[in-house]
C-alpha positions, 0 to 999 in steps of 0.5 A: 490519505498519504499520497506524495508524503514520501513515506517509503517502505519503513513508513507502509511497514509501519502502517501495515502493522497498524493495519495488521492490529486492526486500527485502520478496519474501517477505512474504505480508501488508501492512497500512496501514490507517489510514495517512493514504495518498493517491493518491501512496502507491497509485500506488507500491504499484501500481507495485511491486506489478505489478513482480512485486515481492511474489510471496507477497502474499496479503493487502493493507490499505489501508482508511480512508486518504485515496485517496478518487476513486482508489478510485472508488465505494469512496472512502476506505473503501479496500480490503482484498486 
């Protein structure tokens, strides 16, 4: 979806958000690898994402960002769900 776009945290808050006011309830994969996200954009993913607000999320990429200790021992390969 957004994998290498460079779009950062302001740009995840910004989707979270989106995510939060139901506009994405249907999408069954997000990509955000290679984005440049900290700890700031996962936090918000987090939140939208435990809000319930992608019920068909089957698949979730945010390897090679820079979450680094947010992650814990995975640093900043970062995870693929």
């Amino acid at each position: 979806m957004l994998e290498w776009s460079q779009v950062g945290d302001v740009g995840v808050v910004e989707v979270a958000k989106s995510m939060e006011e139901g506009h994405l309830a249907e999408l069954e994969e997000m990509n955000f690898e290679s984005n440049k996200i900290s700890g700031v954009g996962l936090q918000a993913l987090v939140r939208a994402v435990t809000k319930g607000a992608l019920p068909k999320l089957r698949k979730l990429d945010l390897s090679n960002n820079e979450v680094g200790h947010a992650w814990g021992p995975m640093g900043s390969h970062g995870f693929v769900w």
